[in-house]
C-alpha positions as a printed Julia matrix, in Angstrom:
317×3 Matrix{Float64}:
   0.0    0.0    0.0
   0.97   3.18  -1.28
   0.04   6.11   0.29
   1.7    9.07  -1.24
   2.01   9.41  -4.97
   5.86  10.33  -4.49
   6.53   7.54  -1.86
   7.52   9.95   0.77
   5.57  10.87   3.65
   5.77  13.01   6.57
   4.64  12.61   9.97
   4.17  14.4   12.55
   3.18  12.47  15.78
   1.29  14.33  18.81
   0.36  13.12  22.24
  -3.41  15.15  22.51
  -5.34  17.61  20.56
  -5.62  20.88  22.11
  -8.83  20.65  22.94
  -8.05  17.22  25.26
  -6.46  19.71  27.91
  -3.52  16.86  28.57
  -0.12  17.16  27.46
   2.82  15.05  28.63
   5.3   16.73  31.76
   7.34  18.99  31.21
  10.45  19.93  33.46
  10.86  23.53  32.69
   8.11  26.03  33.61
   8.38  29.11  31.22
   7.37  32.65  32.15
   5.31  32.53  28.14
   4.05  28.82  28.26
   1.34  29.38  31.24
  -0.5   25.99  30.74
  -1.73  25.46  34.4
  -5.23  24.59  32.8
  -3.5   21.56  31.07
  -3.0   18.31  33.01
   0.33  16.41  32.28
   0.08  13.31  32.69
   3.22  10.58  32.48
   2.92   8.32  29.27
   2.12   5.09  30.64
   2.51   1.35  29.04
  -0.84   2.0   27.65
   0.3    4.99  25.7
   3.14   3.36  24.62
   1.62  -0.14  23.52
  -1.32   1.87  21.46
   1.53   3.97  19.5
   3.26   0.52  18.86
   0.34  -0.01  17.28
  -0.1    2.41  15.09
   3.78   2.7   13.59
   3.54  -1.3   13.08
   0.46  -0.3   10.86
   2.4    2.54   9.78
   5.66   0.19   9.04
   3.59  -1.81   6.39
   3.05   1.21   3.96
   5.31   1.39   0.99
   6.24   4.97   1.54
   8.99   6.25   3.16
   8.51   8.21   5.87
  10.14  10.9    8.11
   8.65  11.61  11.21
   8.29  14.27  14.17
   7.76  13.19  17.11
   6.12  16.34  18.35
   4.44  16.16  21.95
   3.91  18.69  23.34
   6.31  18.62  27.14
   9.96  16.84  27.12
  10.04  13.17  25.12
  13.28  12.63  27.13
  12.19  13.09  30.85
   9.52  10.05  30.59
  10.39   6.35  30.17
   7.63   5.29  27.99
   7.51   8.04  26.16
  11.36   7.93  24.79
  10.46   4.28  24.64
   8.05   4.99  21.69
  11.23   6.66  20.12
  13.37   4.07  20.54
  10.53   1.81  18.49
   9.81   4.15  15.72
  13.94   4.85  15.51
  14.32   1.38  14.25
  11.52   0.61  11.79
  12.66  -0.13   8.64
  10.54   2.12   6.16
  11.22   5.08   8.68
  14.22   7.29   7.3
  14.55  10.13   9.56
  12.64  10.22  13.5
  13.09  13.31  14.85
  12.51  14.97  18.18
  11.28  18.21  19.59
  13.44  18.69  22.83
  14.37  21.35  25.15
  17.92  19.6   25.07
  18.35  19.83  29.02
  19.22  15.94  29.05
  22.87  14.72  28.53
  22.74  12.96  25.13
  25.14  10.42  26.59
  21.89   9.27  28.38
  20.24   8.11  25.7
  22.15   7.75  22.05
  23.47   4.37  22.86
  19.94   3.34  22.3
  18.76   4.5   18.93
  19.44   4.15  15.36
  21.79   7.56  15.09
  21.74   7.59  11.14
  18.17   8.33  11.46
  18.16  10.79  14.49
  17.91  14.31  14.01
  17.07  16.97  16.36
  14.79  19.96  17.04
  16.76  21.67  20.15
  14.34  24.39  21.15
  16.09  26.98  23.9
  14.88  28.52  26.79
  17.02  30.64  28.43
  15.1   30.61  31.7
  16.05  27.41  32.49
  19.42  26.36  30.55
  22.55  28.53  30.32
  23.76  29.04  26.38
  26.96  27.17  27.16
  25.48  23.68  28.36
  22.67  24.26  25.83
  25.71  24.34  23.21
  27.42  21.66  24.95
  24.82  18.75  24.59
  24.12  20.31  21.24
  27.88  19.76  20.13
  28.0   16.04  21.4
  24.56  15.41  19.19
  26.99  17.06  16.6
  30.03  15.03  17.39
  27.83  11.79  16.7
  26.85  13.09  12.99
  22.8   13.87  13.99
  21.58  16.88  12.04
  19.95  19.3   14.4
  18.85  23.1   14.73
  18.04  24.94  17.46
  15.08  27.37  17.69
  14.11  29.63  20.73
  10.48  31.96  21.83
  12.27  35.55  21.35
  10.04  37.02  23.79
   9.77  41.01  23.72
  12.13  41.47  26.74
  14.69  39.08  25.49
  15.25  40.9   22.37
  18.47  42.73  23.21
  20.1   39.32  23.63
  19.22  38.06  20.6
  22.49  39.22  18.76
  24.62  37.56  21.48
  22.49  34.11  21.36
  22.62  33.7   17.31
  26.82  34.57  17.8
  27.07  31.94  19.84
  25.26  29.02  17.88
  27.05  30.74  14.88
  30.52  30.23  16.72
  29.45  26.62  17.61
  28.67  26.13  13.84
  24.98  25.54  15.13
  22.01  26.45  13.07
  19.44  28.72  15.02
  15.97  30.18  13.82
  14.26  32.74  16.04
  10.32  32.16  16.45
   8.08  34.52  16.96
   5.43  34.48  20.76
   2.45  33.21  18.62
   0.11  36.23  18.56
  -3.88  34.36  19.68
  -5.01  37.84  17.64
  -4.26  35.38  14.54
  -5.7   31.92  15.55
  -9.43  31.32  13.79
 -11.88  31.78  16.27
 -12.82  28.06  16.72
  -9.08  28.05  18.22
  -8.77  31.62  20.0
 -10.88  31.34  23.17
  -9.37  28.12  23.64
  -5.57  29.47  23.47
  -7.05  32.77  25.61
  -7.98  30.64  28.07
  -4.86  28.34  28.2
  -2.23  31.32  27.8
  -4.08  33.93  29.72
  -2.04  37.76  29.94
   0.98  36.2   31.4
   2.01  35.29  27.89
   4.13  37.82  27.52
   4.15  41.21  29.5
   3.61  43.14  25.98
   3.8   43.51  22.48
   7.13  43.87  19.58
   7.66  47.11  18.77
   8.4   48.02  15.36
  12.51  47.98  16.44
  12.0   44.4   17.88
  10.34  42.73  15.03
  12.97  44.53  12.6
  15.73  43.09  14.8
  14.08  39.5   14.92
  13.27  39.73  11.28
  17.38  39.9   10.58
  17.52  36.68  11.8
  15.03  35.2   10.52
  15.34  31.61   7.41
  13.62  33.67   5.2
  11.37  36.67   5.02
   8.46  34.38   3.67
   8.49  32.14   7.11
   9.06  35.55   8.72
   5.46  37.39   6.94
   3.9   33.66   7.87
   4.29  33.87  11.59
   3.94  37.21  11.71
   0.12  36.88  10.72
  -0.49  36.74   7.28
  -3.34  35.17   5.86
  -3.56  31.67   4.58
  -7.0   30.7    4.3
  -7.85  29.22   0.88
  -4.01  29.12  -0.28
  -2.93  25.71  -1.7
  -1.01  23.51   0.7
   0.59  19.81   0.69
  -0.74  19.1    4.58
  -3.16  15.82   3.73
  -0.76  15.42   0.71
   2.07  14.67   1.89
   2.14  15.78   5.4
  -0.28  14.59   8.15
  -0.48  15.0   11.89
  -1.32  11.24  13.59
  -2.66  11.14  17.3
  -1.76   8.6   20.07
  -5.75   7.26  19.36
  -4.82   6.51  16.18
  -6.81   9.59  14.41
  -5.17  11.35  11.55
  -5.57  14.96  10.73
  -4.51  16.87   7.98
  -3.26  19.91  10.89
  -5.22  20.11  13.84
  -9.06  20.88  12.65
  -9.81  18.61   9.54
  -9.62  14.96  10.44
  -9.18  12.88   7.9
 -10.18   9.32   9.22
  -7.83   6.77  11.17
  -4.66   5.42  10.88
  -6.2    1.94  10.19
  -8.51   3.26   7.54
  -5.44   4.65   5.92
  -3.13   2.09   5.85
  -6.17  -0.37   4.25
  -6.94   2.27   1.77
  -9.95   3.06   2.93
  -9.25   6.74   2.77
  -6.58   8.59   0.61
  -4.6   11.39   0.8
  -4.47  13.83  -1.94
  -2.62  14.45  -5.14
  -2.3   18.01  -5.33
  -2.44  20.57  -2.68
  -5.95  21.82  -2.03
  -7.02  25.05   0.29
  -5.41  25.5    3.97
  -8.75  25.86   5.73
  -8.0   28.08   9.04
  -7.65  31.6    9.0
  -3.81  32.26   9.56
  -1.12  29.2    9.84
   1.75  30.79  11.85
   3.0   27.3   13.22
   6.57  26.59  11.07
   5.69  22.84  11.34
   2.53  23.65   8.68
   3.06  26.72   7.15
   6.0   25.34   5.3
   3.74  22.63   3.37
   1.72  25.97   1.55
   2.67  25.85  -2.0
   3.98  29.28  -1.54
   6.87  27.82   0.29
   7.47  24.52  -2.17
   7.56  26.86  -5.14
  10.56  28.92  -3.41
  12.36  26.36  -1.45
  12.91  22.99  -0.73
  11.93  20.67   1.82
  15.14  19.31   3.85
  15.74  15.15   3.84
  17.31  15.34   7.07
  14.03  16.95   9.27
  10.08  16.87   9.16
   9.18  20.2    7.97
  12.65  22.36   7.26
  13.87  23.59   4.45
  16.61  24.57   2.64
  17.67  27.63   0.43
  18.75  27.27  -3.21
């Protein structure tokens, strides 16, 4: 079974829906990221046995695929959870697994166990909790054992000043970076706004860029496209690949296009039962500022092309 009419897919895998008000622990506790309205909850056998399922399903598809795994807390503070890594790391028709991590963890705790050809890494850094240097340091030794990564960090409004400092030091340590944006809720379609109100409250962030601040973040931006994306811009009704060649799968097995169009179940699409699409066919929400998605508009695959060594980057001509 075929699934893709290029043979490639990509994956991203989530723990919960936003609406399911879980999300897996997390050991930092950022001043932006005020989810006390969320319950984390450890991933248990349960968790882990049901994903098993789904990437053995997954694993019988003729496609390759690269996958995310993109929860939404720290993969490598939970057993079970890193344990579902470890399993989709080795499957055969799985090229690249890669992981969203706050890179607090010694890698020496954990690359002895996984397939490091196929690793790669999305370091994101938050300098509330982590100094630059040991960020850098566990970054290097990922480095050292030939795993692709980048590292992104939250410029929040107050942190701006640093920002010149940070991006010399990843540039010294040969270390791709790529500032992001505070997600602005102003943006989200209003299925999606009262619920991110209500889960990141005023304590988001103190205030707003000024004009200086985005300039300065803009500098440092991949591109200016990504840069207009986050910022707000509309995509409603522009052609994208996500449900073409990009999906987001759920620990209950649902599949979703991004977050508000389901498409069916993993099951269903593994038998056939549903298909993906050819061609790419009309984002559907309002504004798209999250880099995982926006980067699958046809905007962005008519300027650029998608990376082979991570989920949804992409490299310059």
């Amino acid at each position: 079974m075929k699934l893709t009419k290029q043979g490639l897919i990509r994956i991203n895998f989530r723990d919960f829906l936003p609406h399911e008000n879980k999300r897996l622990r997390c050991n930092f506790r950022c001043s932006y990221c005020n989810q006390k309205n969320i319950k984390q909850i450890k991933f248990s056998e349960k968790e882990l046995l049901s994903s098993k399922r789904i990437w053995d399903k997954l694993s019988t598809v003729e496609d390759d695929i690269i996958v995310r795994l993109n929860f939404d807390g720290e993969i490598l503070i939970d057993k079970w959870a890193r344990e579902i890594w470890y399993h989709i790391n080795k499957l055969p028709n799985v090229k690249i697994s890669e992981i969203i991590t706050n890179n607090s963890i010694d890698p020496d705790d954990y690359l002895g166990l996984i397939s490091l050809p196929k690793a790669s890494f999305n370091c994101s850094f938050h300098p509330e909790f982590v100094s630059l240097q040991r960020f850098i340091n566990h970054a290097l030794k990922l480095k050292q054992k030939g795993c692709p990564l980048f590292a992104t960090m939250v410029v929040l409004p107050e942190m701006v000043n640093e920002l010149t400092g940070i991006v010399m030091g990843f540039e010294d340590a040969g270390i791709l970076f790529r500032p992001l944006l505070l997600l602005n809720t102003e943006f989200y379609d209003s299925k999606l706004r009262n619920f991110w109100k209500k889960i990141i409250g005023k304590s988001q962030s103190s205030r707003s860029y000024n004009l200086y601040e985005l300039e300065l973040i803009r500098q440092h931006y991949y591109s200016d496209l990504e840069f207009q994306f986050q910022k707000g811009r509309k995509t409603s009704g522009l052609p994208c690949f996500a449900g073409v060649d990009m999906i987001n799968v759920f620990l209950d097995g649902s599949v979703y296009r991004c977050f508000g169009a389901k498409l069916g179940t993993i099951d269903e699409l593994c038998d056939g039962k549903i298909k993906l699409r050819e061609e790419p066919y009309p984002c559907f929400t309002d504004t798209c500022q999250c880099p995982t998605h926006m980067i699958f508009l046809k905007d962005f695959r008519d300027k650029y092309i998608l990376s082979d060594k991570f989920a949804d980057h992409y490299e310059i001509n």
